[in-house]
N, C-alpha and C positions, 0 to 999 in steps of 0.2 A: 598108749596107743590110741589111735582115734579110732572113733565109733565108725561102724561101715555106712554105708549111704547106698538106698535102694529108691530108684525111678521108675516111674511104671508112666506111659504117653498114652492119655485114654481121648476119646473124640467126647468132648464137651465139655462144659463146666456141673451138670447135673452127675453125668457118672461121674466125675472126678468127686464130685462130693460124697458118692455112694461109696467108690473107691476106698479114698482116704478113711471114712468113718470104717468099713470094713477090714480094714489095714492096722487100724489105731486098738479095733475089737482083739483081733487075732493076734497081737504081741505087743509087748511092753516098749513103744517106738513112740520119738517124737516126729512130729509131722511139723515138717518146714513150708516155706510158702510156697502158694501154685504159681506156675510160670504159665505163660500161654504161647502159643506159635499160631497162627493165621498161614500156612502154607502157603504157593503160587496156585496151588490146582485145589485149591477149599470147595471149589460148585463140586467136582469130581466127587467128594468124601461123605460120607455118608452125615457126618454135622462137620461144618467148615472150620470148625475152631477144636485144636490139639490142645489139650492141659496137660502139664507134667506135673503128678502128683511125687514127693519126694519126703522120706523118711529115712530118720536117725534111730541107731541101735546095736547093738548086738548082731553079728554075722549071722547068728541063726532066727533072733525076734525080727530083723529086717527083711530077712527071705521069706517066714511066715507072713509078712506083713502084706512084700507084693503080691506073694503066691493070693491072699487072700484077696489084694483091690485086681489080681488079674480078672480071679474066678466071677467077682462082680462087675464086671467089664466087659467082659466075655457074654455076659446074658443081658446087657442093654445096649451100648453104640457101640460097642467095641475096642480093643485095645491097638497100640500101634507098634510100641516096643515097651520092655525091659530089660533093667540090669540091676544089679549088685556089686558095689565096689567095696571089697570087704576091710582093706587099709588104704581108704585117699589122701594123697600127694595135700599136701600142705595148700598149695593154690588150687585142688581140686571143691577142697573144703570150701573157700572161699567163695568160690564159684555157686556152690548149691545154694546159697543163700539168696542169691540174686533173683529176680523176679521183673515180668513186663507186665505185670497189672498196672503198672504206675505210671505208664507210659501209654502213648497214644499210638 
């Protein structure tokens, strides 16, 4: 069975790092690489740049993981969304590994 896959969308790359390291504390999960999104309406947002923090694990070490980067998300820039996908689709898998760091 594959491991579940937990997203957490926080506003910037500093809390993403507070996040992730928060996440990584709180349960036995791998942390895959950050993606970023630049929205249309970024002046509107409280920091203009979205990071998607995303970890690998157990249905329950993954849940503790976001519940953990929300809680520290939640007390700096704030969070945008999360989810928990507890058995992902074969092409979903693939997908989380992907990342726009690398691009312009």
């Amino acid at each position: 069975m594959a491991q579940a896959c937990g997203i957490i969308e926080v506003f910037g790359l500093v809390t993403a790092f507070e996040a992730a390291d928060a996440g990584c504390k709180a349960a036995n999960v791998t942390l895959e690489p950050f993606d970023r999104n630049k929205p249309a309406n970024a002046d509107a947002l409280p920091v203009p740049l979205i990071i998607c923090v995303k970890f690998r694990g157990s249905v329950m070490d993954v849940t503790a993981a976001v519940d953990a980067a929300q809680e520290v998300a939640e007390r700096t820039t704030g969070m945008v969304s999360r989810y928990v996908i507890s058995g992902p689709d074969e092409g979903t898998q693939m997908m989380f590994g992907l990342n726009a760091f690398d691009k312009n």
